[in-house]
C-alpha positions as a printed Julia matrix, in Angstrom:
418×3 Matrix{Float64}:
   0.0     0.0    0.0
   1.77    3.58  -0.61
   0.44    7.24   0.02
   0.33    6.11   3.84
   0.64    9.89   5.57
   4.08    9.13   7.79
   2.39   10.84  10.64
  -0.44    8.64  10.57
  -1.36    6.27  13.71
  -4.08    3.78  14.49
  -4.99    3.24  17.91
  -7.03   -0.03  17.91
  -9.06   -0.34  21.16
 -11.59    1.87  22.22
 -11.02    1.47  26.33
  -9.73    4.02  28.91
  -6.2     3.02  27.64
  -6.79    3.14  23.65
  -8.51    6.47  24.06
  -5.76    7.35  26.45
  -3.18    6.72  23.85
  -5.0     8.32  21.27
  -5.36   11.74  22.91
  -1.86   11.77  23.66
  -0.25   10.68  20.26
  -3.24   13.28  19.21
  -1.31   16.11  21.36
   1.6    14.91  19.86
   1.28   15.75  16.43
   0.36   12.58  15.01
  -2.67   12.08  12.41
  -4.63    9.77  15.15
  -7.97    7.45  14.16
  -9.27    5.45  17.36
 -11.03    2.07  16.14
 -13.3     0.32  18.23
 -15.89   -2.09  17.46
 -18.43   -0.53  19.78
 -18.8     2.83  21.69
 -15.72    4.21  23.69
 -15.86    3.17  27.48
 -18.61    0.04  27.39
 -16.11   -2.61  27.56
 -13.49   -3.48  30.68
 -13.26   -0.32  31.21
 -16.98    0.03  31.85
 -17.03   -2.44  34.51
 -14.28   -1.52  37.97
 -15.12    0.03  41.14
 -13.69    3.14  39.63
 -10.83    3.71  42.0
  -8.09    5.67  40.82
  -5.32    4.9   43.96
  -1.19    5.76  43.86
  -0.99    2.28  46.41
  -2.29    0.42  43.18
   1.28   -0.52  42.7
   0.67   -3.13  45.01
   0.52   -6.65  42.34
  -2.29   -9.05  43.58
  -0.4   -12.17  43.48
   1.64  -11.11  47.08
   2.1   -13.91  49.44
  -0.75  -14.3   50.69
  -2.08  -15.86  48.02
   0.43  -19.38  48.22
  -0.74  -18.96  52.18
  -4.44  -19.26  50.61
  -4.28  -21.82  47.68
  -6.17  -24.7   49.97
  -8.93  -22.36  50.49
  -8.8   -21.76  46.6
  -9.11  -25.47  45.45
 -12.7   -25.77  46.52
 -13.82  -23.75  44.05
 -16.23  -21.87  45.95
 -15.16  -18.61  47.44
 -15.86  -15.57  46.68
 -12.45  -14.29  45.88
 -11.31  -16.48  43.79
 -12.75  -19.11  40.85
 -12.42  -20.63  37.87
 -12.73  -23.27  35.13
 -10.8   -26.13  35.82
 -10.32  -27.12  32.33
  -9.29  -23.12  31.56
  -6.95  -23.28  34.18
  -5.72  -26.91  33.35
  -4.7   -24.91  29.38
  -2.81  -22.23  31.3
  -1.22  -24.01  33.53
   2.2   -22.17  32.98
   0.64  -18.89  33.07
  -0.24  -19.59  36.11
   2.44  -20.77  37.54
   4.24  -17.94  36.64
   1.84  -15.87  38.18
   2.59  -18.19  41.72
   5.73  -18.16  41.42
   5.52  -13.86  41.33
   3.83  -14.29  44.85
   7.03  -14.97  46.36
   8.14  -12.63  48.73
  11.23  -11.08  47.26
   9.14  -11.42  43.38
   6.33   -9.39  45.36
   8.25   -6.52  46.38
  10.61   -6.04  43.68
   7.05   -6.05  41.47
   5.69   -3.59  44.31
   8.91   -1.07  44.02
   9.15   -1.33  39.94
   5.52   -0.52  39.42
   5.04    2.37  42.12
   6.25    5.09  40.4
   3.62    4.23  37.49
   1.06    4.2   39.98
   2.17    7.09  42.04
   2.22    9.66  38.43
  -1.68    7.96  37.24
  -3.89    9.79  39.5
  -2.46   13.51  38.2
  -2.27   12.53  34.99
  -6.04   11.28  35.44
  -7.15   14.48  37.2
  -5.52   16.83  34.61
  -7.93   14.74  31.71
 -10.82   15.11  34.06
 -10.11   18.77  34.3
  -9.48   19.24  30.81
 -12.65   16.89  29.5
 -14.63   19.24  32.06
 -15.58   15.68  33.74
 -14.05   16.59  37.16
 -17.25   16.9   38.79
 -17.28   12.52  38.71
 -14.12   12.2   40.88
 -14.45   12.08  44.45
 -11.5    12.85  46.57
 -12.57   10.64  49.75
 -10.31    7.75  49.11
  -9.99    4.39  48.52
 -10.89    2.42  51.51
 -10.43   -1.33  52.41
 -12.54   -3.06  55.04
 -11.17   -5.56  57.77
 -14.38   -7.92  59.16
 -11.52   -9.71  61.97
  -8.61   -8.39  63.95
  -6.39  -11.42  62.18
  -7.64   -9.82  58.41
  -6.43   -6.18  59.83
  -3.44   -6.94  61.34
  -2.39   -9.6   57.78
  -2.62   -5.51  56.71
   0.47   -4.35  58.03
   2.66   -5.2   55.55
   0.62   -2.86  52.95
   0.95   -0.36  55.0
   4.64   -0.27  55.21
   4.59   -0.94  51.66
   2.46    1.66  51.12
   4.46    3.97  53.34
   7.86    3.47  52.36
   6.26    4.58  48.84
   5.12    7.82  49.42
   1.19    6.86  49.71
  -0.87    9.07  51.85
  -3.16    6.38  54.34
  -4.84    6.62  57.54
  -5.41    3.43  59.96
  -9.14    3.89  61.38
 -10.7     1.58  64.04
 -14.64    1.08  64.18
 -15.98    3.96  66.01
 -13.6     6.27  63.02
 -14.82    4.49  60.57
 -18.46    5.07  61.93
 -17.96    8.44  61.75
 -16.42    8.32  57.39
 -19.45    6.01  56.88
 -21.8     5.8   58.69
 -24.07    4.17  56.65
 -22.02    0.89  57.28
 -23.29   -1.78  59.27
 -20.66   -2.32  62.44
 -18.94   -5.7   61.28
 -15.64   -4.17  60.72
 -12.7    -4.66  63.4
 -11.1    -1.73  61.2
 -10.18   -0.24  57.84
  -7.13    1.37  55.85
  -7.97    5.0   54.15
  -5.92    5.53  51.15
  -6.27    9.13  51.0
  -4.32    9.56  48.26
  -6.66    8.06  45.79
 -10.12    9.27  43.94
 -13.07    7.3   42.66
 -15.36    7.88  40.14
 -19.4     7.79  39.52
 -19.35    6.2   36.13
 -16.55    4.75  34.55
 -17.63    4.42  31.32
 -18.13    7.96  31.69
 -14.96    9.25  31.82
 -14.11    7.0   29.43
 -16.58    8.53  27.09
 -15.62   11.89  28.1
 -12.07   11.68  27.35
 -12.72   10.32  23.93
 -15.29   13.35  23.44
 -12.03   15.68  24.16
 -10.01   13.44  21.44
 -12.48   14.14  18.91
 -12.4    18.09  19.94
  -9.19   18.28  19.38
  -9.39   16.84  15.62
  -9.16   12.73  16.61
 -10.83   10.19  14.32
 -12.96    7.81  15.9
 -14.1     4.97  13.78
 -16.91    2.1   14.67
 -15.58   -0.58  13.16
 -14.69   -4.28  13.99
 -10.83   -5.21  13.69
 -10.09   -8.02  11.82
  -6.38   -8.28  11.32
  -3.0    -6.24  11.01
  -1.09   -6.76   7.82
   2.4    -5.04   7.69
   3.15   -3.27   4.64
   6.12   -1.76   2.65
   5.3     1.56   4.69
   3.33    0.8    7.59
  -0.05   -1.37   7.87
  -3.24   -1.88   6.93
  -6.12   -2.64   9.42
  -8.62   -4.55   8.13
 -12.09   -4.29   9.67
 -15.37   -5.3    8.74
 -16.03   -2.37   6.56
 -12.68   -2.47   4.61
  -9.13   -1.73   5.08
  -7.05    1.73   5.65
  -3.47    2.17   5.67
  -1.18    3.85   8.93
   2.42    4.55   9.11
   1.91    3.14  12.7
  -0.51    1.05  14.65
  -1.21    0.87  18.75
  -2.39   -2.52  19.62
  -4.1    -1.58  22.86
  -7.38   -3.58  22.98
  -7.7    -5.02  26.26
  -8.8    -8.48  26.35
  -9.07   -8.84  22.58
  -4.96   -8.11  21.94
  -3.45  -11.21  21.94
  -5.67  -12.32  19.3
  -4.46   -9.55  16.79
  -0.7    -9.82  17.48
  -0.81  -13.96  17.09
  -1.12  -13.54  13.47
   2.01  -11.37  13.54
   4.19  -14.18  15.23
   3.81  -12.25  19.43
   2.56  -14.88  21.76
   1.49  -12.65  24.73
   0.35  -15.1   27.48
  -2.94  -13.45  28.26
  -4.95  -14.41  30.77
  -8.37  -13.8   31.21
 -10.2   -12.23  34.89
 -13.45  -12.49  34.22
 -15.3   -10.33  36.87
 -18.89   -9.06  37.4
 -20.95   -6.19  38.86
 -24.37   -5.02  39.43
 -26.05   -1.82  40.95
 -28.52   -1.96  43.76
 -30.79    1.6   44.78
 -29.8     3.16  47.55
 -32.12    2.74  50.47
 -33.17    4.92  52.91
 -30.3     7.26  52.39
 -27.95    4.9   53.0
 -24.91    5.74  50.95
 -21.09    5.74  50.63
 -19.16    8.21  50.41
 -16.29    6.31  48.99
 -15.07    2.82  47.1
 -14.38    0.43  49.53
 -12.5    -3.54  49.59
 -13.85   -5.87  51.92
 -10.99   -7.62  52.16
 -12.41  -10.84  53.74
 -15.78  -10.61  51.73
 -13.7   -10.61  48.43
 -15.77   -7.67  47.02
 -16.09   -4.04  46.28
 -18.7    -1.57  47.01
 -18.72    1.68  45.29
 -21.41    5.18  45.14
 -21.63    5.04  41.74
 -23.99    7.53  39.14
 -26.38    4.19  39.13
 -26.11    3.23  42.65
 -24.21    1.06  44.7
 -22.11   -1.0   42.44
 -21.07   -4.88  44.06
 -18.07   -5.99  41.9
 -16.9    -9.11  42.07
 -13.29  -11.3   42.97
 -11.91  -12.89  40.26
 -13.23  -15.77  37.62
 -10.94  -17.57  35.78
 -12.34  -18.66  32.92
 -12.55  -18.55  29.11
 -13.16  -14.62  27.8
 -16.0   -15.64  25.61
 -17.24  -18.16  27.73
 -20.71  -17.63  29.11
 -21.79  -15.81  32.45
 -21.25  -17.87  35.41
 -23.55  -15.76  38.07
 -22.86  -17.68  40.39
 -19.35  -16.01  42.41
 -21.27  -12.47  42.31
 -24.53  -14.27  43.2
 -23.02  -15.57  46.63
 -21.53  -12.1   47.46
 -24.61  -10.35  47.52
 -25.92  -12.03  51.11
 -21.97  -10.58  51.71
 -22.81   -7.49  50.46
 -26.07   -7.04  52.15
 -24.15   -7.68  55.81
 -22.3    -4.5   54.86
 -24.77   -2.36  54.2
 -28.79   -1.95  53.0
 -29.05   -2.46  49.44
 -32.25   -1.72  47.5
 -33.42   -3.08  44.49
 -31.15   -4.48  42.01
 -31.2    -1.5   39.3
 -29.96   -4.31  36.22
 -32.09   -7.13  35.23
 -28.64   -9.26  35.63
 -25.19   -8.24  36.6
 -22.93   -6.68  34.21
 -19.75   -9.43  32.99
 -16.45   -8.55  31.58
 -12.82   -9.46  31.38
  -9.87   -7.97  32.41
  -6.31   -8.5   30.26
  -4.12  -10.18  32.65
  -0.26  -11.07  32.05
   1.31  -13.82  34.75
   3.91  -10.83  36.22
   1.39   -8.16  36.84
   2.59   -5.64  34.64
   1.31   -3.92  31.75
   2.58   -4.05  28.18
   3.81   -0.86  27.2
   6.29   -0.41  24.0
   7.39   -1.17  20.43
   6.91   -4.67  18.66
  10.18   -6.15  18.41
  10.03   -7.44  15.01
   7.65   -4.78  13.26
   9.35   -1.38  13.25
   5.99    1.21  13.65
   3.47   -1.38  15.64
   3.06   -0.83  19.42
   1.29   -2.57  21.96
  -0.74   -0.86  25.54
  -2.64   -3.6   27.31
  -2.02   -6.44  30.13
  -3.12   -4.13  33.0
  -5.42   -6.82  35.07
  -7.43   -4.73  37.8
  -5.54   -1.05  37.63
  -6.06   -0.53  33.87
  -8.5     2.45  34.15
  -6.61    4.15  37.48
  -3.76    3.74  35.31
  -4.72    4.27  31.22
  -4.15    7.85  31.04
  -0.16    7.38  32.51
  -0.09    4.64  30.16
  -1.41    6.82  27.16
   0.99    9.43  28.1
   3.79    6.96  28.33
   3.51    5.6   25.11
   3.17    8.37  22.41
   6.25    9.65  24.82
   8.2     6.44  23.51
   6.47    7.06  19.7
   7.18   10.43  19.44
  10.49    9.09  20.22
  10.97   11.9   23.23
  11.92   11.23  26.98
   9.27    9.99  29.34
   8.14   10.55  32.33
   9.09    7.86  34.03
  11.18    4.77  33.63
   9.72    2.35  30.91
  11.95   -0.91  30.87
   9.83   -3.24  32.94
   6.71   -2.79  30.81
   8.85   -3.93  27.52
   7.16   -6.47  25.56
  10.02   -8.08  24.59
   9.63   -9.39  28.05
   7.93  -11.92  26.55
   9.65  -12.3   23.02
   7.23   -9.75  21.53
């Protein structure tokens, strides 16, 4: 294909990070067309408690999990299921993702991936700002719930990790946390405030809102289904379901659906899939929150959102295309529910959804090793919307072939031979 403009970039993946990246090569000069198969913000990105948190630099596989794997092989808790023959396929992903869990793994992860998670939460509130969508973000924190003194005490190590970092937190026993919210019912033997973190009413909103600002500032955003990357003499041509265009570059940054584009190309990204699940409930009575909050022990999340109270699920291992399995959320709710009074269930049936997981709990972020021009933004598990405007940022940085703002090396894909 020739007459490709050389300043010409497709940003595949219509998510907080693909729209992230695409404002950002936008601002960089570049001639930038977002393609997503459906409207911006009603994929992963939709469905999170909405917490944008600096102490998300913390990876999920610590040590507690190997401390927790008998409680896992039942099959039945909240936190954690899955399909055995899924997991019995990706067996070495997960083993790799065990073998992270071990202590000296888990904090070298922790200390590479804090500065990442320390910058996300300005970048995020300068967008919000900007996309005039500030009003959504609440400044109260990110708050996790302890039911038993054994669960809040396990907590310690956070905290130092969390301190030693820079992250802003306050311990709080029951009667403080009676006084934050007091709309909570008094099961808690204490809590952990991260004040330095936000969360938002809607999600998808933001999401939306940011790509509204790409388009204001001249961005291209297409509706189209991806079929396949073909390199070219001077770039690519993406192939959708409405025909083919040509780009001097190409961003590979949609979520749970990357893998599958790149595997034609010859990158084998061991994806893994975290299926997870929300619905909203009314609020009744008056009975609010004024924040996001973790119950640790109940393996869920409860979050004010512009719908209602949102209950989002642990994790579900499972196939991405696979159908619903109701049944993890369904045994939170009674969880839930000892928490605090939830109305009516606003949805007919919960919200599902998969998050783009890699087995050493970091993000892709970088150039293709073999294809000079193709790029790739995805792999960021649970902290890809607190962290998809950093990541945006970060990469046309590294395309517009200028310093960045932070160090970039662990996020390489050539991590994994791509």
């Amino acid at each position: 294909m020739t007459g490709i403009a050389t300043n010409s970039v497709a940003v595949i993946g219509g998510g907080i990070v693909g729209v992230s990246c695409a404002l950002f090569l936008n601002r960089q000069g570049f001639r930038t067309t977002l393609i997503e198969k459906t409207a911006p913000g009603r994929e992963t990105s939709y469905g999170n408690a909405g917490a944008v948190s600096q102490a998300s630099f913390i990876p999920i596989n610590s040590p507690r999990i190997l401390r927790s794997l008998h409680r896992f092989a039942t099959n039945k808790t909240n936190s954690v299921r899955y399909d055995p023959a899924y997991l019995a396929r990706n067996a070495g992903w997960m083993a790799r993702f065990l073998l992270g869990a071990r202590r000296n793994s888990f904090l070298k992860a922790a200390d590479e991936m804090s500065a990442f998670a320390y910058r996300s939460r300005d970048v995020h509130l300068e967008l919000a700002r900007q996309a005039r969508v500030d009003h959504r973000f609440r400044d109260t924190g990110w708050m996790k719930l302890y039911r038993s003194q054994a669960g809040f005490d396990a907590s310690r190590e956070d905290q130092e990790l969390m301190r030693s970092h820079g992250v802003g937190y306050d311990v709080l026993g029951p009667e403080e946390l009676s006084e934050i919210e007091p709309h909570l019912k008094p099961i808690y033997a204490g809590a952990v405030l991260i004040t330095s973190a936000s969360n938002v009413d809607s999600p998808g909103g933001v999401t939306e809102a940011y790509a509204a600002l790409f388009e204001a500032e001249g961005g291209i955003i297409q509706s189209q289904q991806v079929q396949r990357i073909n390199p070219s003499g001077d770039g690519f041509t993406v192939v959708t379901d409405q025909g083919s265009a040509g780009f001097a570059q190409v961003v590979v940054a949609a979520g749970p659906w990357s893998a599958d584009l790149l595997k034609p190309l010859g990158y084998n990204i061991p994806m893994a899939y975290e299926r997870g699940y929300h619905q909203h409930f009314q609020v009744r009575d008056g009975q609010t929150l004024y924040r996001a909050c973790n119950d640790i022990e109940g393996a869920f999340s409860i979050s004010p959102m512009e719908r209602g109270i949102r209950v989002t699920s642990g994790i579900q291992f499972a196939e991405r295309d696979a159908p619903p399995d109701y049944s993890q959320i369904q045994a939170i709710f009674p969880a839930a529910e000892q928490a605090i009074s939830l109305g009516s269930a606003v949805e007919n049936q919960p919200w599902s959804g998969s998050r783009p997981s890699l087995p050493d709990t970091r993000p892709v972020i970088g150039a293709a090793a073999r294809h000079k021009g193709l790029w790739m933004a995805f792999g960021h598990g649970h902290i890809g919307f607190g962290t998809g405007p950093i990541t945006g940022k970060l990469l046309a940085q590294m395309v517009a072939e200028k310093p960045t703002d932070i160090a970039v090396d662990i996020f390489r894909p050539a991590r994994f031979g791509a």
